[in-house]
C-alpha positions in Angstrom: 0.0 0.0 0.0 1.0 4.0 -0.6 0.6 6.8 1.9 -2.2 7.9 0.2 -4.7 4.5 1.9 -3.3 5.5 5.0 -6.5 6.5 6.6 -5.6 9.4 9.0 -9.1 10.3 10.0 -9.4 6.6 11.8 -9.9 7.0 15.5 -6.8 4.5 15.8 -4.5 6.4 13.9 -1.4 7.6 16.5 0.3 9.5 13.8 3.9 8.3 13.9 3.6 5.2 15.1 1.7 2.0 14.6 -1.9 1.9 15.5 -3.3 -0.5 18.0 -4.9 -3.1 15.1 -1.9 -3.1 13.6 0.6 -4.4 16.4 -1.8 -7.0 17.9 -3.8 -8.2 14.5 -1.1 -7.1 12.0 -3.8 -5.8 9.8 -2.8 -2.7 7.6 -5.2 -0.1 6.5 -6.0 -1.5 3.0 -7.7 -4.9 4.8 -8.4 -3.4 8.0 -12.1 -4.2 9.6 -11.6 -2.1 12.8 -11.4 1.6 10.8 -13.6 4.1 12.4 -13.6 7.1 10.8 -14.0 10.3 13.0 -17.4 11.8 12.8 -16.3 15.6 14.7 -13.0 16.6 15.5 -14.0 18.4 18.5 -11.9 21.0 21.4 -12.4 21.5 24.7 -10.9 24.5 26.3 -11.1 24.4 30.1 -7.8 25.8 31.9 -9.7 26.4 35.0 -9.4 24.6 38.5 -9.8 21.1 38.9 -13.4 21.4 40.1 -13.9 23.5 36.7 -12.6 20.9 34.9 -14.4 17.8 35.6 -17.8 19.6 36.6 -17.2 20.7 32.3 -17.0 16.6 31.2 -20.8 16.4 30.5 -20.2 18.2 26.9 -18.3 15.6 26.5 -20.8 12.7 27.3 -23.1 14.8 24.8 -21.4 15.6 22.7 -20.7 11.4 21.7 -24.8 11.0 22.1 -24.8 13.5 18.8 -21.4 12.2 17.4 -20.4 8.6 18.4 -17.7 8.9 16.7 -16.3 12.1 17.9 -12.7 12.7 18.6 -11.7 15.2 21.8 -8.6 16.9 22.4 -8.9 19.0 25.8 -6.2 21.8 26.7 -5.9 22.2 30.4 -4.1 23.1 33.6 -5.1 20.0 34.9 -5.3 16.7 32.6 -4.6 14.5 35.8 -8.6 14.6 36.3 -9.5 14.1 32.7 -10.0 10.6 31.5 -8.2 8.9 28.8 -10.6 6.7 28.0 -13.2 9.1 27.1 -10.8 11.8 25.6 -8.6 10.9 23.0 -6.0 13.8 23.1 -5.6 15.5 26.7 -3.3 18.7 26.5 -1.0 20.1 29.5 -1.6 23.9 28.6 2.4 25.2 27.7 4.1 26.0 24.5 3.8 23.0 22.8 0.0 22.3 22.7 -1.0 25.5 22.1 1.6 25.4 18.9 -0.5 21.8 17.8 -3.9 23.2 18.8 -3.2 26.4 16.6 -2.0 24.6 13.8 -4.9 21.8 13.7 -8.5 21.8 12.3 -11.7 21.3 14.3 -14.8 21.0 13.7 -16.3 22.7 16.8 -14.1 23.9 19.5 -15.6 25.4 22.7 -14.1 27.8 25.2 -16.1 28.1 28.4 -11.9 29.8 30.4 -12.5 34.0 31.0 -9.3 34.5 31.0 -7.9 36.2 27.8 -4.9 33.6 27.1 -7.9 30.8 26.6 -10.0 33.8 24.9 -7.4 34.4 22.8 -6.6 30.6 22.0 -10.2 30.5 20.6 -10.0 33.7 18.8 -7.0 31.7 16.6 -8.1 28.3 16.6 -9.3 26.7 13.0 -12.8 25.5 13.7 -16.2 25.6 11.7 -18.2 26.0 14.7 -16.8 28.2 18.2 -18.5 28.4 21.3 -18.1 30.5 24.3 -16.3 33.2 24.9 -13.6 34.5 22.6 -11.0 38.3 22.4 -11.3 41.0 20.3 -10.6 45.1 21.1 -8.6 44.2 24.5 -11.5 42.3 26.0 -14.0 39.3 26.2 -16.2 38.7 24.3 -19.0 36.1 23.6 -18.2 33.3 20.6 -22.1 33.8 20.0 -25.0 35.5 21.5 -25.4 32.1 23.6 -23.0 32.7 25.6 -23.7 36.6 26.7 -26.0 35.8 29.6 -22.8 33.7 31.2 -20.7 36.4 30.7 -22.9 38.7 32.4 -23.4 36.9 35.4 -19.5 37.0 36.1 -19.6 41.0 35.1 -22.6 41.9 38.0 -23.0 40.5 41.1 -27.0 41.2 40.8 -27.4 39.1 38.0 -25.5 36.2 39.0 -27.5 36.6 42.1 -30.9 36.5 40.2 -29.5 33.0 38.3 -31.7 30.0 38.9 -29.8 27.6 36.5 -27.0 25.4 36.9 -23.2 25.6 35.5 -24.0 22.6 33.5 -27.1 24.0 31.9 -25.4 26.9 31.7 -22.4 25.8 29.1 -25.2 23.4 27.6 -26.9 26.5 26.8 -23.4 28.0 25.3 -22.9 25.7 23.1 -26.5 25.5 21.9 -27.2 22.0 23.4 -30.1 21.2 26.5 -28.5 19.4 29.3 -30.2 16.9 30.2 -28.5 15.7 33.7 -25.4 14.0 31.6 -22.7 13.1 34.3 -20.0 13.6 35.0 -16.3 11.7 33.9 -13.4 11.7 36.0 -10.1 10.0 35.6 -10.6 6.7 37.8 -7.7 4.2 39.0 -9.4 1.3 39.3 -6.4 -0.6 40.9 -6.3 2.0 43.7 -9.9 2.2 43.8 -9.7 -1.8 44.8 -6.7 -1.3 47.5 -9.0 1.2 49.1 -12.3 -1.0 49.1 -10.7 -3.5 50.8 -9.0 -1.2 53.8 -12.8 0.4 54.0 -14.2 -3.1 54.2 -11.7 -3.8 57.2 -11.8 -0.8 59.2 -15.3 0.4 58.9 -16.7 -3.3 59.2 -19.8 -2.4 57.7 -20.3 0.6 58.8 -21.7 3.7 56.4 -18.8 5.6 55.5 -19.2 9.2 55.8 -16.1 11.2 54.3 -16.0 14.7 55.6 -13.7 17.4 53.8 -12.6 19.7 56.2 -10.8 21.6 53.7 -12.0 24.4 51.1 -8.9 26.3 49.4 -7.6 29.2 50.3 -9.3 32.0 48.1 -12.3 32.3 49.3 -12.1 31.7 53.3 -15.6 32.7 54.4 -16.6 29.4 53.3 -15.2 27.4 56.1 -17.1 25.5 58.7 -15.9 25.9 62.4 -13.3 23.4 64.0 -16.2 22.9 66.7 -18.7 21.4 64.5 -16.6 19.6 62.8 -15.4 17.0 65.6 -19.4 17.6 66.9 -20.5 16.1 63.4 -17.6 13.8 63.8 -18.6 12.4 67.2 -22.3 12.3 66.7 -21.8 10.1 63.6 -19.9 7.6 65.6 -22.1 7.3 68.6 -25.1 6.5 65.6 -23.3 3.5 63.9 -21.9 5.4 61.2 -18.2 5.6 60.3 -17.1 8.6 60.2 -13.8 9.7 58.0 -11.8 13.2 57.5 -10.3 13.8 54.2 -8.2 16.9 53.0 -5.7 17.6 51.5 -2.2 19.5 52.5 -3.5 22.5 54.1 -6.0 20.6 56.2 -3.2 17.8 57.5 -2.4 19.1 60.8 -6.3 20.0 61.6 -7.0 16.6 60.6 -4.8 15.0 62.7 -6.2 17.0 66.0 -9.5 16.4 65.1 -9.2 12.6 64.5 -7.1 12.6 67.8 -9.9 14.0 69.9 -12.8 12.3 68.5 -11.4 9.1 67.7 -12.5 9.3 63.8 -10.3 7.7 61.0 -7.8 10.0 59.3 -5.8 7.9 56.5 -3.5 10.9 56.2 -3.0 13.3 53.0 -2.5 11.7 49.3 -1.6 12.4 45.8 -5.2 13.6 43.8 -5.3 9.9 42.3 -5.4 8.2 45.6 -7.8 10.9 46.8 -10.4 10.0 44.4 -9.9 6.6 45.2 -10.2 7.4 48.8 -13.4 9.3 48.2 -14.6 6.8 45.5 -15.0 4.5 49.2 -17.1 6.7 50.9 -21.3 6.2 50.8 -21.5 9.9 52.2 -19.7 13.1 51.6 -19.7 16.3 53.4 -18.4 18.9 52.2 -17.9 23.0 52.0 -18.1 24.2 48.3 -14.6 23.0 46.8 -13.1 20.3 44.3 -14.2 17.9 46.4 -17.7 18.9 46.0 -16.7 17.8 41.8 -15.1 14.5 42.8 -17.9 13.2 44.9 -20.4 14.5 42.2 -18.3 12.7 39.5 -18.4 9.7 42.1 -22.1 9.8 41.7 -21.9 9.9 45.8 -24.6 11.5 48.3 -23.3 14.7 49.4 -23.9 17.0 51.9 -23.2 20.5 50.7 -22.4 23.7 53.0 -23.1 27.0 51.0 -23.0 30.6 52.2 -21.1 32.6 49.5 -22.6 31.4 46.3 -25.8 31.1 44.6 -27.0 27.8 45.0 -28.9 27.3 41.9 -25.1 27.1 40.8 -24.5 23.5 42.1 -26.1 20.3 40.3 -26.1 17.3 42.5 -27.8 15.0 40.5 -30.7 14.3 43.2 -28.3 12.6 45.3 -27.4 15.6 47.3 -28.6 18.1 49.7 -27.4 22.1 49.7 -27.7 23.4 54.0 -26.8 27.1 54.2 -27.2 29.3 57.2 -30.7 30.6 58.1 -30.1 34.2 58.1 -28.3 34.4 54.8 -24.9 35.9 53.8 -23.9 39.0 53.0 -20.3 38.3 51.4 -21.5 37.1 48.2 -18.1 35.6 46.6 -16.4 37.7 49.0 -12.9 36.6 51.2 -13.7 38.5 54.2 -16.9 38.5 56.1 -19.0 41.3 57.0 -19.6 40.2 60.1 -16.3 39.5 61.5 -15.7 36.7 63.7 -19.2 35.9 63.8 -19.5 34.3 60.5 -22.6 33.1 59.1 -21.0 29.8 58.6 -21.3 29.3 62.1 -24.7 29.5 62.1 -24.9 26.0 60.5 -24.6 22.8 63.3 -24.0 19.4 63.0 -27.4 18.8 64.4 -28.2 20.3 60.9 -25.8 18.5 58.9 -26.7 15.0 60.8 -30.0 15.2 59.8 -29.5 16.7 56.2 -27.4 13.1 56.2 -30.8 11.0 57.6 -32.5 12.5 54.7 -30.4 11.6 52.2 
């Protein structure tokens, strides 16, 4: 055969070197029976935080409902979460992949990052169809008109406020699609997944597993829960049969350890993301401030607790398998670092009495 029956557009085409038929069936692609020819060459950029990221991976089960045989190439800060299985090319954002995305043609590419390097990336990308928000005159701009009432929300504090939809239905609605509760994909391994089963099998010896994230980052502050309530939530979920677990990351190790040396709850220590998913992946229950973990355990398909004071709570789809408790008398700090009421923050208004029974519902 000649390089011109060399079918490039074949999902299992790896460019320079031989595809996957052709080292285990030895097949070439003149007599080849496993060619499947890409439908929709389609771009994903999401830069974002992890949490971004994977609460973005619907468009991606959607998008292979219209197109089964769509191929995805997604530049990001974080590939780690994105996976492989599901998206063919995954793209560390540096030098390099912007050089391949620039020079490569698409069919629809999609940019759903504010910030003006990603706006900028769509601006130059070759692609018959662009979605989401793109530059032009030293600012952003919206790819189409789809995409304006987004872009307002994240200009005016009023009008996000006023939003009753979610962030899925949200970039559904960008890209000119209706969501229609797709899930979630996150990068699973399944190996580690197993390890964990088996130590959650022995320690919590059939016990409900409740994971509780202590941690939330550090921009936005007013979102954490007090120490107080956290070992309260801790010790009332052991003296009800449950097994109670806290999970963090870093930045939470040293609370962790105090609070799982005065109530007596399991702390398995801090972990690389791949084990913390895993780790998560074992738990029946999560509770949780708003944060990445609030992603993970929706991408987990787990029930969740939710703690919400800064942002609006239309915002969060948990899939009917979760619950949203916020404090009584509202907040005042919409996505704001420092409370307005000092010490006395309104997260404190929220107890574990609450969060106990939020739990008993679910």
């Amino acid at each position: 055969m000649n390089f011109k029956e060399v079918k490039t557009d074949c999902h299992h085409f790896r460019t320079t070197i031989p595809c996957a038929p052709n080292k285990k069936e030895g097949v070439t692609c003149e007599n080849c029976s496993f060619y499947k020819p890409i439908s929709k060459r389609i771009l994903i950029i999401k830069l974002g935080a992890l949490g971004d990221v994977i609460r973005t991976t619907p468009l991606v089960v959607k998008y292979k409902e219209l197109y089964p045989n769509a191929h995805f190439t997604w530049i990001t800060l974080s590939p780690a979460v994105l996976p492989s299985s599901e998206i063919q090319q995954i793209l560390k954002w540096d030098a390099t992949s912007i050089y391949i995305v620039q020079n490569s043609k698409f069919d629809i590419a999609i940019n759903l990052d504010k910030e003006q390097e990603a706006c900028s990336l769509l601006r130059n990308v070759d692609a018959t169809e662009k979605y989401g928000y793109t530059w032009g005159d030293f600012s952003i701009l919206p790819a189409t008109p789809a995409a304006e009432h987004k872009l307002m929300t994240g200009f005016f504090d009023s009008i996000s406020q006023k939003n009753t939809k979610s962030y899925p239905a949200e970039i559904f609605e960008i890209c000119h699609l209706h969501f229609n509760k797709e899930p979630y994909l996150i990068n699973k391994n399944n190996e580690i997944v197993k390890g964990w089963s088996l130590k959650w099998a022995g320690l919590s010896e059939g016990k409900k597993i409740v994971g509780l994230n202590t941690g939330c980052g550090p921009r936005w502050n007013t979102r954490l829960w007090t120490n107080k309530e956290w070992m309260a939530l801790a010790l009332k979920l052991k003296a009800e049969g449950y097994f109670p677990v806290f999970l963090g990351g870093e930045l939470e190790h040293e609370k962790n350890l105090k609070f799982a040396e005065q109530t007596g709850a399991f702390y398995p220590g801090h972990y690389s993301l791949e084990e913390f998913i895993a780790l998560t992946d074992g738990c029946e229950y999560i509770v949780t401030q708003v944060s990445m973990m609030m992603h993970i355990a929706t991408a987990l398909q787990k029930k969740m607790v939710l703690m919400n004071n800064i942002f609006n709570k239309y915002e969060f789809e948990l899939y009917d398998r979760g619950t949203v408790v916020e404090p009584k008398s509202g907040c005042e700090c919409y996505f704001g670092n420092s409370c307005k009421r000092g010490e006395n923050s309104c997260m404190h208004e929220i107890t574990h009495h609450q969060v106990f029974e939020a739990i008993q519902n679910l």
